[in-house]
C-alpha positions as CSV (number, residue, x, y, z in Angstrom):
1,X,82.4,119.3,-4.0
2,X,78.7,118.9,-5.2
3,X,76.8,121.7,-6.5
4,X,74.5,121.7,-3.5
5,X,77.6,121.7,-0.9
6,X,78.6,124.6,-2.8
7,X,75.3,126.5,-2.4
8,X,75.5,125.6,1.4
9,X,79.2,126.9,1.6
10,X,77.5,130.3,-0.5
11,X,75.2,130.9,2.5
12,X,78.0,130.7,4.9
13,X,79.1,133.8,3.5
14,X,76.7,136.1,4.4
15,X,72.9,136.2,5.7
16,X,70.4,135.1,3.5
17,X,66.2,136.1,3.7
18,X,65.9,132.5,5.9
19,X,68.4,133.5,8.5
20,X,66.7,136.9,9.6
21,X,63.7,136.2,11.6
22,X,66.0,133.7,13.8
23,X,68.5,137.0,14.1
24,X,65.6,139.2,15.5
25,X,64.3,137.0,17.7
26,X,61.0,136.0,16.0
27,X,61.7,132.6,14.2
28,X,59.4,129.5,15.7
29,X,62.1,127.4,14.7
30,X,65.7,128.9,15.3
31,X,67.6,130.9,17.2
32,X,70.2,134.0,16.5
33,X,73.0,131.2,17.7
34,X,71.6,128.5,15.6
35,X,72.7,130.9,12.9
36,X,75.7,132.1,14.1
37,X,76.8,128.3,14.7
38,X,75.5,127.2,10.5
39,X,77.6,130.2,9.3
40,X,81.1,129.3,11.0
41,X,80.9,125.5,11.0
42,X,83.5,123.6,9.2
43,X,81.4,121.4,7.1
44,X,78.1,123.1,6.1
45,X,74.8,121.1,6.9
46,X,71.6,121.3,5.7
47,X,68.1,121.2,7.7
48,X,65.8,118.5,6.5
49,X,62.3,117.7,7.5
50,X,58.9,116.4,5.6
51,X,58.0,120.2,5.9
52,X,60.9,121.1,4.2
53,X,61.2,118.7,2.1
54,X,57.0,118.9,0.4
55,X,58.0,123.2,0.1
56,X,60.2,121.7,-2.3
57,X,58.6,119.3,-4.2
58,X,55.3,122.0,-4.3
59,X,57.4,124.9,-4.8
60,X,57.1,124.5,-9.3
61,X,53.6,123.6,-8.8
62,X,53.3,126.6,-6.6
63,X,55.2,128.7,-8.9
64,X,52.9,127.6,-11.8
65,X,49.6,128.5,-10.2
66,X,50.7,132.2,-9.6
67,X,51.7,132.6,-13.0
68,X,48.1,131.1,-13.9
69,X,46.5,133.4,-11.8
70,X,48.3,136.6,-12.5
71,X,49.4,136.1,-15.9
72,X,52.8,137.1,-15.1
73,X,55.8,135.0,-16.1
74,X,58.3,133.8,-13.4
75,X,62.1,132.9,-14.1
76,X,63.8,130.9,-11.3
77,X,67.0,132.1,-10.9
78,X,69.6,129.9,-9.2
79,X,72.1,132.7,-8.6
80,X,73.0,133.7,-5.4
81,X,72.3,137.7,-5.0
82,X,74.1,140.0,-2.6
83,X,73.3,143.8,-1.9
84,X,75.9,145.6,-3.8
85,X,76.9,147.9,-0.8
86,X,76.5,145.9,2.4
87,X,78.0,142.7,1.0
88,X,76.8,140.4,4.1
89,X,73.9,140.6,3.2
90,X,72.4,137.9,0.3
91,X,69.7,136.6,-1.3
92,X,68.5,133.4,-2.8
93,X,65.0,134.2,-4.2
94,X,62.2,131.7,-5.6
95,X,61.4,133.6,-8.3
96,X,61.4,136.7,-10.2
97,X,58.3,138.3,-12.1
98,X,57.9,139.4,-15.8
99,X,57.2,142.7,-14.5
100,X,60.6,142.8,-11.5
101,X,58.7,141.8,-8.7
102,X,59.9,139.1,-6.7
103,X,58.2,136.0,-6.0
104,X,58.5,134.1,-2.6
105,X,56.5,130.7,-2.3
106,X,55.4,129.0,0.6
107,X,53.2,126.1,2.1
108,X,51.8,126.0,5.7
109,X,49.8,123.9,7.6
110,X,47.1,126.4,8.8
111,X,45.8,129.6,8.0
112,X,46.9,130.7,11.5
113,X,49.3,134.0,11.2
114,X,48.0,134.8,7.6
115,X,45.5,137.7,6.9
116,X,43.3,138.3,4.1
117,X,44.1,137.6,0.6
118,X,45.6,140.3,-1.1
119,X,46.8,142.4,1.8
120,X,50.5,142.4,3.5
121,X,49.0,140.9,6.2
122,X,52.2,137.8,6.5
123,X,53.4,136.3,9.2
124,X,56.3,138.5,10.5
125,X,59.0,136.1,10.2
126,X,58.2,135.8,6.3
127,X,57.6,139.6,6.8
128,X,61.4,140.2,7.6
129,X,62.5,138.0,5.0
130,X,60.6,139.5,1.7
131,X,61.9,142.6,3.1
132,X,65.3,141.7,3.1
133,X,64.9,140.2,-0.2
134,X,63.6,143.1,-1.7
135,X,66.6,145.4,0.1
136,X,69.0,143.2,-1.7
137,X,67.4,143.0,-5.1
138,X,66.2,146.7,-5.1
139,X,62.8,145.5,-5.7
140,X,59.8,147.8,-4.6
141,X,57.4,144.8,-4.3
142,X,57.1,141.1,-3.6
143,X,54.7,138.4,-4.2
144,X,53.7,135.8,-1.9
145,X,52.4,132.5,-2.7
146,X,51.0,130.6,-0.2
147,X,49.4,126.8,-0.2
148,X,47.5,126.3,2.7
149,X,46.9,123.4,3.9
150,X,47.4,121.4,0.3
151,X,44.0,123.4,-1.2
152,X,43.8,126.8,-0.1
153,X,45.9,129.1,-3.0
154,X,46.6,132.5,-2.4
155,X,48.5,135.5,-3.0
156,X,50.3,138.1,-0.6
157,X,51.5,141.3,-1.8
158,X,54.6,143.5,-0.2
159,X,56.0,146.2,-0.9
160,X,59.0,147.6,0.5
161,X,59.3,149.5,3.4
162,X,62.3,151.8,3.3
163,X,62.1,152.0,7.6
164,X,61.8,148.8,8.3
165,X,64.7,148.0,5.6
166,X,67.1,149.9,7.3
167,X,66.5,148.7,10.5
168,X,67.3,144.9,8.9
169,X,70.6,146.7,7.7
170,X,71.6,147.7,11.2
171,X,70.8,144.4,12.9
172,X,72.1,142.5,10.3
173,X,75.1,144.0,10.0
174,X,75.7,144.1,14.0
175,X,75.0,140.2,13.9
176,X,77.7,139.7,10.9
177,X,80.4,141.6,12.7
178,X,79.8,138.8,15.7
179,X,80.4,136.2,12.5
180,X,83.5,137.9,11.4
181,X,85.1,138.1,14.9
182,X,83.8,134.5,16.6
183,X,81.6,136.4,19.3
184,X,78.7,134.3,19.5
185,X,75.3,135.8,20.5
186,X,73.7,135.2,24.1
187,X,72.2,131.7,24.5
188,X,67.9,131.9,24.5
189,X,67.7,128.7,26.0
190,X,69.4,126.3,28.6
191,X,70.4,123.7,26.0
192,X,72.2,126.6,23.8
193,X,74.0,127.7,27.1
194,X,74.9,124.1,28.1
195,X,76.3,123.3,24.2
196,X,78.3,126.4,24.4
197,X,80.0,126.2,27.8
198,X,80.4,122.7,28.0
199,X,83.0,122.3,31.2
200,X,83.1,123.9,33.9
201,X,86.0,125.2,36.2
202,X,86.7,125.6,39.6
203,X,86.1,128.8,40.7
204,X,83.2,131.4,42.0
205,X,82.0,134.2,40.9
206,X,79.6,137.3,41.8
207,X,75.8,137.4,40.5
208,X,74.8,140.8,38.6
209,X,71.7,142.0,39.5
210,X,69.4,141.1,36.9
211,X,70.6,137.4,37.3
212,X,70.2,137.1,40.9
213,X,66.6,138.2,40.2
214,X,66.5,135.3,37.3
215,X,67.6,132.9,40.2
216,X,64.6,134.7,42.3
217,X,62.0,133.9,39.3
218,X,63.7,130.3,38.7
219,X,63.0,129.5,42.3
220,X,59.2,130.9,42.3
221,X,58.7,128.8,38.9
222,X,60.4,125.2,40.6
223,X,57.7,126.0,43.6
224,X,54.8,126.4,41.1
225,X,55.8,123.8,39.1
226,X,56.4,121.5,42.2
227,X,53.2,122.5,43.2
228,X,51.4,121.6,40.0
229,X,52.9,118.4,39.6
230,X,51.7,117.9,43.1
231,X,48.2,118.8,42.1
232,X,48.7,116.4,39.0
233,X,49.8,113.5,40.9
234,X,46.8,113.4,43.1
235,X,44.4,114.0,40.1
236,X,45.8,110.8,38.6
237,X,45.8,108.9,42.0
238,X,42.0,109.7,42.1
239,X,41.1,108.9,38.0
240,X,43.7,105.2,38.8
241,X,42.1,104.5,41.9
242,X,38.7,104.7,40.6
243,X,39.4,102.3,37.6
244,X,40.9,99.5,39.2
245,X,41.6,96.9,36.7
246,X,39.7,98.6,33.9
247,X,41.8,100.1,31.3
248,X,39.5,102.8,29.7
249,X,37.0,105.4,31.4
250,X,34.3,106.6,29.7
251,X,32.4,109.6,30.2
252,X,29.0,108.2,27.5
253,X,30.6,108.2,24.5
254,X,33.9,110.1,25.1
255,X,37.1,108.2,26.2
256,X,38.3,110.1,29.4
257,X,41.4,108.3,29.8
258,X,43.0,104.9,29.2
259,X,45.0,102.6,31.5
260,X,46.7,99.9,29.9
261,X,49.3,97.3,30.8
262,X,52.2,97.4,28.4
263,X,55.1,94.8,27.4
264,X,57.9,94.6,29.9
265,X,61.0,96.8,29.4
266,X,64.2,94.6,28.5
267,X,66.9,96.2,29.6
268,X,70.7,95.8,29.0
269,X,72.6,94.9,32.4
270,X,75.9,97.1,31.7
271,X,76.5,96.3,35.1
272,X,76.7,92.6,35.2
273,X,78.2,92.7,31.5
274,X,81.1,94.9,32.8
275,X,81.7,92.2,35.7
276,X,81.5,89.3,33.6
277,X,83.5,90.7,30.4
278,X,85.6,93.5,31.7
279,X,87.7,93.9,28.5
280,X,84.9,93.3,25.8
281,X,82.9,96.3,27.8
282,X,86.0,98.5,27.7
283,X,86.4,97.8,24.3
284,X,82.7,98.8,23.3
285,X,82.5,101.8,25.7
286,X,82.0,105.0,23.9
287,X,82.9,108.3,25.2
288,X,80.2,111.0,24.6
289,X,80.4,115.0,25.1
290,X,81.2,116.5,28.5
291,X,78.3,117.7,30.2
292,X,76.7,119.7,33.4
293,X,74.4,119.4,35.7
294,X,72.7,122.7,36.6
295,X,71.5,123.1,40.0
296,X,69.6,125.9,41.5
297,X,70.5,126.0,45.5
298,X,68.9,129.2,46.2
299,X,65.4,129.1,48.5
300,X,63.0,131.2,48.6
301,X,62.4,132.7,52.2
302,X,59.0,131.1,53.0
């Protein structure tokens, strides 16, 4: 086992500063079951993106800068910490000041979500994880460090909110017991809900109240949405009709739209392959998940 599969087999046993926001609902890039599925999967797998990857590579340069700044030094510990009474609960922090504070490094894209310089003002899902950081280590205050958009340095400060960390306590500890006893949380979206209850069986059952009224709203959005593309289709019709054979439309110097004839598809013919070579198809056929089709047969009354 490598040293890395080991750290991801560490975070399976507990909830670490990453996994909160996606617990409470306000991650932009995961979900409470996305967590709940990384921390009871057989073989531990780790995220990977050019995002992900340039926090890391920027993350000593980062590091560096702060201690420039603030004169502070900054050990990088590669321990795992966990909270020394609610054991589910762990930390793996980017650094940790001269002085005890903790130091949490980031890079984003844009300034959006970030306040002034100097304040707390953080985006709430880095919010919930300082916090949870600081609950674990028993720290009273936590650094940010932020690059923005590869140029724009600057440092967040945090301190702990004794509220707010007992409220991550509660939640997190409710969310571990599902962990510990297999009950995965409620789908958020229709591709959670279709990974998790793959087949279906043959049988019927009564709508509660609040989802007959989701079928309601689902039927109300399929009309708008029929609507709109309605409305979209004879907008382009119009634009199309209008060009002809050109492939651009201007508007003076602005390019409005663009028309342009592209390379024929090519297309495998599994049909005619499967008549021709019945046992060479058979051989290369490959059996994928099961899967359902959702349809929603209730109208609204007109």
């Amino acid at each position: 086992m490598t040293e890395r599969t080991e750290w991801l087999k560490a975070r399976q046993t507990g909830i670490g500063g990453s996994d909160v926001a996606a617990i409470l609902g306000l991650s932009k890039w995961k979900t409470p079951l996305d967590v709940y599925n990384a921390k009871i999967e057989e073989t531990p797998s780790e995220e990977s993106n050019s995002s992900i990857e340039w926090g890391r590579r920027l993350e000593p340069v980062i590091r560096q800068k702060y201690s420039d700044v603030t004169g502070l030094s900054v050990k990088c510990p590669e321990e795992t910490f966990r909270h020394p009474k609610h054991e589910f609960m762990i930390a793996n922090v980017d650094g940790i000041c001269s002085d005890g504070r903790i130091l949490e490094i980031k890079t984003a894209r844009t300034g959006a979500d970030w306040g002034e310089e100097g304040t707390d003002e953080i985006p709430d899902y880095y919010l919930t994880q300082v916090q949870h950081y600081m609950t674990v280590l028993g720290a009273q205050c936590c650094d940010v460090a932020v690059l923005i958009g590869a140029s724009d340095f600057r440092i967040y400060h945090v301190k702990s909110d004794p509220e707010l960390e007992a409220m991550l306590i509660d939640e997190e500890r409710a969310f571990w017991k599902r962990v510990e006893e297999r009950d995965p949380p409620e789908p958020r979206t229709y591709a959670e809900a279709a990974t998790l209850f793959r087949v279906s069986t043959a049988q019927r059952i009564d709508a509660s109240e609040e989802v007959a009224q989701a079928a309601e709203e689902l039927a109300r959005i399929k009309l708008e949405a029929d609507a709109l593309k309605k409305r979209e289709d004879e907008a382009k019709a119009k634009i199309t009709t209008y060009m002809k054979d050109a492939d651009t439309l201007m508007l003076g110097t602005t390019i409005l739209a663009t028309w342009k004839t592209s390379k024929p598809a090519a297309r495998f013919d599994s049909a005619s392959f499967k008549a021709k070579h019945p046992d060479l198809y058979q051989e290369f056929l490959k059996t994928g998940e099961p899967s359902r089709r959702f349809l929603l047969k209730y109208k609204l009354e007109s």
